[in-house]
C-alpha positions as CSV (number, residue, x, y, z in Angstrom):
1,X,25.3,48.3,-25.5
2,X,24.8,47.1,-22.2
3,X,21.0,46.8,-22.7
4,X,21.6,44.4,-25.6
5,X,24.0,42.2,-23.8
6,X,21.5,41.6,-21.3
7,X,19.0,41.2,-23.6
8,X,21.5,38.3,-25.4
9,X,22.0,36.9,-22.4
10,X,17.9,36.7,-21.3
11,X,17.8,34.9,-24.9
12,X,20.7,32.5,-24.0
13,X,19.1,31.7,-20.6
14,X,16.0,31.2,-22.0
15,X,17.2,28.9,-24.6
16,X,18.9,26.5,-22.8
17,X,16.3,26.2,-20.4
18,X,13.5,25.4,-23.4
19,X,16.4,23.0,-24.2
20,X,16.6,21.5,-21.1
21,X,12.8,21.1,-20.5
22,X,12.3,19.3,-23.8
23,X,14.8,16.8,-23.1
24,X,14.1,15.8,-19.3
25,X,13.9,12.2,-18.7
26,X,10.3,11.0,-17.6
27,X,11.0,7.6,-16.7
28,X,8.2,4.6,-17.4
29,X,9.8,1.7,-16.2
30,X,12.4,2.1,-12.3
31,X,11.7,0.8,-9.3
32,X,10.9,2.6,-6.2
33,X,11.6,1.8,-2.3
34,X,8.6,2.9,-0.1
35,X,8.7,2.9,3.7
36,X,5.4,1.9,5.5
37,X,4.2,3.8,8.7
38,X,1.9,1.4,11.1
39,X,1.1,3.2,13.9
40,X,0.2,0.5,16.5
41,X,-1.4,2.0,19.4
42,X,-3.6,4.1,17.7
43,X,-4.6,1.5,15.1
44,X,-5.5,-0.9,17.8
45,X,-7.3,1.0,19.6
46,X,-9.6,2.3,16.5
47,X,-9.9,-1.2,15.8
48,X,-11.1,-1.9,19.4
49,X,-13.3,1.0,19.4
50,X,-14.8,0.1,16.0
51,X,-16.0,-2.9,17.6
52,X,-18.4,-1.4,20.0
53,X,-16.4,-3.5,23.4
54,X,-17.4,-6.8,21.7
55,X,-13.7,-7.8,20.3
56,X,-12.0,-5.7,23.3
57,X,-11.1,-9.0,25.2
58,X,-9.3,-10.2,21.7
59,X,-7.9,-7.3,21.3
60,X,-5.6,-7.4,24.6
61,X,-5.5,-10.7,24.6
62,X,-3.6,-10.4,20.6
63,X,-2.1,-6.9,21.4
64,X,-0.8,-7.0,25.9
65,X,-1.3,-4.1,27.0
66,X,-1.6,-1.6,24.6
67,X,0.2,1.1,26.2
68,X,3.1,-0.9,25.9
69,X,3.1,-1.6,22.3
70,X,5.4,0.1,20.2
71,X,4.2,3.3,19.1
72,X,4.8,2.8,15.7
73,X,6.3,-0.2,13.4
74,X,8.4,0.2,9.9
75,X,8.4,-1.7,7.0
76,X,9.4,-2.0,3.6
77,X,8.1,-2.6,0.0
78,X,9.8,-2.2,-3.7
79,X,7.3,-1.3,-6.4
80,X,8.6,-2.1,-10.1
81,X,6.6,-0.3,-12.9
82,X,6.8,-0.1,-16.5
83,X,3.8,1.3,-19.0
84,X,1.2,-0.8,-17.9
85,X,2.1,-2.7,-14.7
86,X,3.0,-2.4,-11.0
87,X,4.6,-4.8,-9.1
88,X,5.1,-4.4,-5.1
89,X,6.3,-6.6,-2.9
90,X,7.8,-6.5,0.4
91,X,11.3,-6.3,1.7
92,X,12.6,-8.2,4.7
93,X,15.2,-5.4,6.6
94,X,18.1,-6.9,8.0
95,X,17.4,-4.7,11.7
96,X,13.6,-5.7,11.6
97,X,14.7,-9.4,11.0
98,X,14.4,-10.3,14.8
99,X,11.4,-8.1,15.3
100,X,9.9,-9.4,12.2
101,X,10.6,-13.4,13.2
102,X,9.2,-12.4,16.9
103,X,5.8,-11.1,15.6
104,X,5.1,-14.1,13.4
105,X,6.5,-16.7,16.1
106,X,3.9,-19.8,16.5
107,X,2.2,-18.6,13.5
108,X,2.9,-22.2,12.2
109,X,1.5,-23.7,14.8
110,X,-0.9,-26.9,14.3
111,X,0.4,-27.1,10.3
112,X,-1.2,-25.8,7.2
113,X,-5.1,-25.4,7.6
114,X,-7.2,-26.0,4.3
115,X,-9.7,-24.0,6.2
116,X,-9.2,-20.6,6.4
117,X,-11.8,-20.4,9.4
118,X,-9.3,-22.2,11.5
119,X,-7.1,-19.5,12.3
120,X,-8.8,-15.6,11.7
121,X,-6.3,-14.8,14.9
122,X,-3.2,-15.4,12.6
123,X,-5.3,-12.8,10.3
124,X,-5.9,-10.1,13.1
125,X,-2.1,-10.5,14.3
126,X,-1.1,-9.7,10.3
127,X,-3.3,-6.5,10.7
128,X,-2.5,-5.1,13.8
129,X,1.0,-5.2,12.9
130,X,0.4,-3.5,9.3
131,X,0.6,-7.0,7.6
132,X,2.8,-9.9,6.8
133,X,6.1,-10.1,5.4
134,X,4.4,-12.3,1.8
135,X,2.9,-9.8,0.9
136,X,3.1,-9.2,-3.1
137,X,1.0,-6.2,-4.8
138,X,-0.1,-6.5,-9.0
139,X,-1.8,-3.7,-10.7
140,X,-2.4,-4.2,-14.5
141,X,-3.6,-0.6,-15.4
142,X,-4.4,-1.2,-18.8
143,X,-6.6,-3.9,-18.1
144,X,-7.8,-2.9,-14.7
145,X,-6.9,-5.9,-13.3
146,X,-5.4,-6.2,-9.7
147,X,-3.6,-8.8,-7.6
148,X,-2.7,-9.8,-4.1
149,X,-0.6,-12.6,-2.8
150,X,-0.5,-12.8,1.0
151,X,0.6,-15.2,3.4
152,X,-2.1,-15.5,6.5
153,X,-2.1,-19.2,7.8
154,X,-0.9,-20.2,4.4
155,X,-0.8,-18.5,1.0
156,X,-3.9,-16.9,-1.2
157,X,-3.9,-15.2,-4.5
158,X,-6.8,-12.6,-4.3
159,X,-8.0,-11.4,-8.0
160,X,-10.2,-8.7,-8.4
161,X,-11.1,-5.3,-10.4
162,X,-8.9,-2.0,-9.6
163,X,-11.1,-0.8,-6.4
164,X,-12.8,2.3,-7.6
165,X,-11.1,5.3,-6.4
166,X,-12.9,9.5,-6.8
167,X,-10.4,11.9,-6.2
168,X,-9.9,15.2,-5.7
169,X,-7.5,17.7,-6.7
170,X,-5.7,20.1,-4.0
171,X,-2.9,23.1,-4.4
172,X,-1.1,22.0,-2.1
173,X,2.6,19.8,-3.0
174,X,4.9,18.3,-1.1
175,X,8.9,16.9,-2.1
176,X,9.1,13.2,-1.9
177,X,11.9,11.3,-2.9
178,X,13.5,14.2,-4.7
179,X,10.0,14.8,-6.7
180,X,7.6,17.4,-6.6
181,X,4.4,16.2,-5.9
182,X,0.6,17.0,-6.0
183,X,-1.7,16.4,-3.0
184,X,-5.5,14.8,-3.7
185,X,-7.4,13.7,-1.5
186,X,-9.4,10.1,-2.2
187,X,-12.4,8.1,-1.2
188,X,-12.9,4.4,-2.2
189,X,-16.1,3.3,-3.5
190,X,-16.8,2.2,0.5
191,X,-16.2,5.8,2.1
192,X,-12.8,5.3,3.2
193,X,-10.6,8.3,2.7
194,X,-7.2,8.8,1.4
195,X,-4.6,11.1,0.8
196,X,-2.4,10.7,-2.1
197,X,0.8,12.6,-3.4
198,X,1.2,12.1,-6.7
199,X,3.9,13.3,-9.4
200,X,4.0,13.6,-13.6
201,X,7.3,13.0,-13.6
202,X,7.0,9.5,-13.3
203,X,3.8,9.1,-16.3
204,X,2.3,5.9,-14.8
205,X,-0.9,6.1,-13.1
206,X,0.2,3.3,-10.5
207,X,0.8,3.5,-6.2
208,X,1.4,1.7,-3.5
209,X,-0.8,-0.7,-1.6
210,X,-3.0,-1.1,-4.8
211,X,-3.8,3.1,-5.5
212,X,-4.2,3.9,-8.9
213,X,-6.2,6.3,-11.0
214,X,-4.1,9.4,-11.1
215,X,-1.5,11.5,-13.8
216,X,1.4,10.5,-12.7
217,X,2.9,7.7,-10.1
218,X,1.9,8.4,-6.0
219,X,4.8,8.5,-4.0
220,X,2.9,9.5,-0.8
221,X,-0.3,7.6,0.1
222,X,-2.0,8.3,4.2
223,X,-5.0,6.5,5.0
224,X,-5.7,8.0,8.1
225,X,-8.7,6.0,9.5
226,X,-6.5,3.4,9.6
227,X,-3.2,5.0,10.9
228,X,-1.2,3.8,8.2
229,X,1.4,5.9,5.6
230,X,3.8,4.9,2.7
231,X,6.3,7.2,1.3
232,X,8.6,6.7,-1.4
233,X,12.3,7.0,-0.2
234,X,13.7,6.7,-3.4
235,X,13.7,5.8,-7.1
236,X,15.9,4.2,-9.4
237,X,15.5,4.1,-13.4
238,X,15.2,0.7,-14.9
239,X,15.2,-1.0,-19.0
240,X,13.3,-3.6,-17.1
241,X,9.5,-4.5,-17.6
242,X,7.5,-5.9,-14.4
243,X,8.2,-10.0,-14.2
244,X,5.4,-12.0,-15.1
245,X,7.0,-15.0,-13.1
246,X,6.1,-13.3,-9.1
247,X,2.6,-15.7,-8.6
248,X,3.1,-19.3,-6.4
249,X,2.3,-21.8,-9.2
250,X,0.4,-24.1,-5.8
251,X,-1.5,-20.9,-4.6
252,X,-4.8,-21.3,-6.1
253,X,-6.5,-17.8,-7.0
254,X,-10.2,-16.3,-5.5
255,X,-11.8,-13.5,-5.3
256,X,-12.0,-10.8,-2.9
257,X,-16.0,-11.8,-2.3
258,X,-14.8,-15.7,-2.4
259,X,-12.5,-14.5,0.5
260,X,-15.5,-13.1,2.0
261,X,-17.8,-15.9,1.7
262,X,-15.3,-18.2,3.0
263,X,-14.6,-16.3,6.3
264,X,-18.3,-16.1,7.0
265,X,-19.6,-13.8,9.9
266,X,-16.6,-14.1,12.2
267,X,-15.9,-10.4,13.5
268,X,-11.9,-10.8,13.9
269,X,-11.8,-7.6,12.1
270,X,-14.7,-5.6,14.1
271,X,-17.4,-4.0,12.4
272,X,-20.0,-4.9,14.6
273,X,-23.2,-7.8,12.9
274,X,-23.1,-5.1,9.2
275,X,-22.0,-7.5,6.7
276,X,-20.8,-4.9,4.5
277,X,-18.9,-2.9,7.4
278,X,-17.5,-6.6,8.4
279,X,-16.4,-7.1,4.8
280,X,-14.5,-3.6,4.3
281,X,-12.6,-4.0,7.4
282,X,-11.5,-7.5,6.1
283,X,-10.6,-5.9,2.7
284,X,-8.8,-2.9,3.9
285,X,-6.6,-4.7,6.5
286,X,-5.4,-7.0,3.8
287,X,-4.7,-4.7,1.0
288,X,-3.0,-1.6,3.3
């Protein structure tokens, strides 16, 4: 007798939980709050060292003295997603308002330049301090389309391709934002390496900073080399789809290369005289 009642009760147990499984909510459309990680010394100083001593001098003279630099600086980004779309912009913290008004101080300088050669250190001060606060993020992953809206001296709209992305699958998982996710490890079509944590709960294959390419959303992206992290902090379930009104109607759209071609052979972003090491530098410090 007693054997059947736990056997009745295994059944029960096991019926509810099928019942429960078929019926959990994987969102497509929410909004997440991610929490950037810059950290400053060692980022300057890889970006000084990258530069074989030639940019040193513009390095302290952008950065004082490095060892007394903040250690690390926080900001913050909302992505919205829906089936198709990501959309990630950044958030202005009310206790990183002062810091945040400090670091771009003078920035305006002179006015408005038509010339983006004018003012590359406006663009190295962005980096070093893990970028600027217009900074606006578009992934169309059915199309494989990408955006990027960022404020250097003034305002550009960068179109481009989804950069290509291999990864690699790992055993290893990590909680983020009350998900459980997967770690795999990255490499962008120019060698630079990733780590991603990404979870199937959430079925869109978007990320922060521009990462795509995976099962489920990334709530956890490192890129090492450069010192920087994002980690989700917390998502919230929307009926929303991304808004197609986020692009300055003045802001004139280029091209990543257009960028390039523009800023010429100025090494503000070290790299040394390789025009294609000169050119990934520019690219990663804008997008991450």
């Amino acid at each position: 007798m007693i054997k059947k009642i736990y056997t009745l009760l295994a059944l029960v147990c096991y019926f509810l939980l099928t019942v429960q499984a078929q019926h959990a909510y994987f969102p497509s459309k929410g909004i997440i709050s991610f929490e950037k990680e810059v950290y400053l010394r060692a980022r300057i100083r890889e970006m000084s060292n990258n530069s074989n001593g030639q940019n040193r001098g513009m390095m302290m003279r952008f950065g004082g003295n490095i060892d007394e630099i903040p250690e690390k600086n926080t900001s913050f980004f909302t992505l919205q997603f829906d089936e198709d779309e990501t959309l990630m912009q950044s958030v202005e913290a009310e206790e990183q308002r002062g810091t945040t008004r400090a670091n771009t101080a003078g920035s305006g300088r002179g006015g408005r330049s038509n010339n983006i050669n004018r003012r590359p250190g406006a663009m190295v001060r962005s980096s070093m301090r893990g970028g600027s606060r217009e900074k606006v993020f578009y992934q169309n992953i059915a199309t494989g389309k990408s955006a990027l809206q960022i404020e250097l001296d003034e305002k550009y709209l960068l179109e481009d391709s989804l950069q290509d992305i291999t990864w690699r699958f790992t055993d290893e998982y990590r909680e983020i934002a009350g998900y459980s996710c997967r770690r795999v490890n990255g490499a962008t079509s120019d060698s630079l390496y990733l780590i991603a944590f990404y979870t199937d709960q959430i079925p869109v294959a978007g990320g922060p900073a521009l990462a795509h390419g995976l099962p489920g959303m990334i709530l956890g992206l490192a890129i090492p080399e450069m010192h920087i992290n994002y980690w989700a902090r917390k998502v919230d379930f929307t009926v929303d789809n991304v808004p197609s009104s986020w692009k300055d109607k003045k802001v004139k759209a280029m091209s990543m290369q257009e960028l390039f071609q523009s800023l010429g052979n100025n090494r503000m972003f070290g790299g040394g005289s390789d025009p294609k090491q000169i050119k990934r530098n520019l690219l990663e410090n804008l997008i991450y």
